[in-house]
N, C-alpha and C positions, 0 to 999 in steps of 0.2 A: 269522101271523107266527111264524116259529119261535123256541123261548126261548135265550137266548145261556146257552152254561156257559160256566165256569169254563177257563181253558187251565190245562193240567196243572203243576203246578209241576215242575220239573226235579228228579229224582231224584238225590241227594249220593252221591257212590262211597264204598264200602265202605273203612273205615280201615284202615291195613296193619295185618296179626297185631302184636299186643302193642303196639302204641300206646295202643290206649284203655286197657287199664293201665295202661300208662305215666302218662295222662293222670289217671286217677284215684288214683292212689296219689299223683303231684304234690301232686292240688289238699287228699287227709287228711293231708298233711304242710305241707302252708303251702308250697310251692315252685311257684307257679301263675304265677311272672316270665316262665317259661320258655315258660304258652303262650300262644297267640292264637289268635281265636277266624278261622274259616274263610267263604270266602262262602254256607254253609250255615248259622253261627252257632254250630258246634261249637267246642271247643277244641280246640285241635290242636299238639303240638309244632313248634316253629320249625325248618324243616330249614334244614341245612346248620349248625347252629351246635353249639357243643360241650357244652354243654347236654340238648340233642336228641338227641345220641351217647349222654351217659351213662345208666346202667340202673340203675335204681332196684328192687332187692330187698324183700320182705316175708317175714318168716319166722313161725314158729308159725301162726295160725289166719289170715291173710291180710289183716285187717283193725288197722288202725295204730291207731285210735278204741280196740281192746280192747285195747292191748298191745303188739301185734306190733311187731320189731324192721323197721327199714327201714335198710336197707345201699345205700351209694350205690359201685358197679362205679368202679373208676376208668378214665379215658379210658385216659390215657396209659402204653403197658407200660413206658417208657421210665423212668418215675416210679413205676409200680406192682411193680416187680422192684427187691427191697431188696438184694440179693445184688450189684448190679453195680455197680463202684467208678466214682468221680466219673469218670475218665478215657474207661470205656466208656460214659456217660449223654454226655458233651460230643459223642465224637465220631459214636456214632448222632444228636443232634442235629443237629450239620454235617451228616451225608449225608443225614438227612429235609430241611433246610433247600435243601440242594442240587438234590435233586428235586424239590420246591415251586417251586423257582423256575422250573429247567425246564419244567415242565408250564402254566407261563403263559401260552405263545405263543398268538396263536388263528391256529393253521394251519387254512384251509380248502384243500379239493379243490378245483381247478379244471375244467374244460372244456379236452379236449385243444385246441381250434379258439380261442380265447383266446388272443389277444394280451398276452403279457410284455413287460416292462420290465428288462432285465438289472441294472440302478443301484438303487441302496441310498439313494438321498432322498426323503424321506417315507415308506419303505416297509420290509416285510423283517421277519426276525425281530432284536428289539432283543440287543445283544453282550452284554447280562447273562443275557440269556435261552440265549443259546448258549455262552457261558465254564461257565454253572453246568452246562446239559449236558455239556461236557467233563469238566465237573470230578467231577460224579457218575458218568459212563462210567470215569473213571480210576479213580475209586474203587471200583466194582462190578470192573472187572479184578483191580485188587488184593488182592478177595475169594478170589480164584484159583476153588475149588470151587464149583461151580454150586451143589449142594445150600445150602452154607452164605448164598452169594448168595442164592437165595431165600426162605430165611427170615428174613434180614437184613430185605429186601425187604417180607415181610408184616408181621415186625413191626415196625419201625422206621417205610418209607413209607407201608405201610395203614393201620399203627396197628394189627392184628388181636392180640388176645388169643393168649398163649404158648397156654390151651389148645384155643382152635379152630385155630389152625395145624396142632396134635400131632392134633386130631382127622382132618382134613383131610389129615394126612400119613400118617396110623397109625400114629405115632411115639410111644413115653412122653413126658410133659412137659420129664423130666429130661432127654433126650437133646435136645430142642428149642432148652430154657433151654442147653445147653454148647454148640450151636453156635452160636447167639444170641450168644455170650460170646466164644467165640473169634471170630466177625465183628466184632463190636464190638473185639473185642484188634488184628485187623489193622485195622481203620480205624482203632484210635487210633495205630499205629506209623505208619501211610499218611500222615495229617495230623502226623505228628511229637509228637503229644500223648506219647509213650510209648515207651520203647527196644525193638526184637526183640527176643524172649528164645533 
């Protein structure tokens, strides 16, 4: 009679780069809310939440138990850039809010051979979902320059850090942050927050 082994356990996929730091620098700072544990029994950061976004620094000798400073990245550049007057943090607000909303619909692809329904009962993309798209298309026109749209764009809608944009763009930071600024200046004139100059 042949002897029975063991079925293999299921091997746990590899944690994406700089997670397990993450994770471990969390749990010598006391900040372990943030993770839960995975159906392998690791800890793992909770994706999708803001939390999980932010990045947690060590400096001098990398260990927080000897000393080391722990610097916590802020999420938001919106709140992380002290340079920009109340007027420009509101209206980048609006236009993050505006695309947030847009992006809710859950449009799927259909099958060209797929019988539609022309009528809007029970169905359809809902009218806040499509106002907000209008409303952030008007406001991205308004941007006028492309250039300046798209960095509105990464940092306001992605959220992306002023200095991985400038990396991404081969641009200095400072010339990033001014157009940053002047988008933010036209969207606050666009929403009326702000007179043209």
């Amino acid at each position: 009679m042949p002897k029975k082994t063991k079925a293999a356990r299921p091997q746990a996929p590899k944690l994406p780069r700089g997670e397990a730091e993450q994770v471990r620098i969390r749990r010598e700072v006391g900040h372990d809310f943030a993770l839960k544990d995975d159906a392998f029994g690791r800890k793992r950061l909770t994706p999708g939440t803001a939390e999980a976004r932010r990045v947690y620094e060590v400096s001098n000798d990398g260990h927080t138990s000897t000393g080391g400073i722990v610097r916590v990245r802020n999420v938001d550049p919106l709140l992380g850039i002290t340079s920009l007057t109340r007027q420009q943090r509101e209206a980048g607000m609006r236009y993050r809010e505006h695309f947030r909303c847009s992006q809710q619909a859950d449009i799927k692809p259909i099958r060209w051979t797929e019988r539609v329904d022309g009528g809007r009962i029970g169905g359809g993309i809902a009218d806040s979902v499509l106002n907000a798209g209008r409303t952030h298309a008007a406001a991205t026109r308004a941007l006028g320059h492309w250039d300046v749209a798209a960095i509105v764009h990464k940092v306001v809608c992605l959220e992306q850090p002023v200095k991985t944009v400038a990396e991404q763009d081969g641009e200095g930071r400072d010339v990033v942050t001014r157009l940053l600024k002047v988008g933010l200046d036209v969207l606050a004139v666009h929403y009326g927050m702000m007179m043209g100059r």
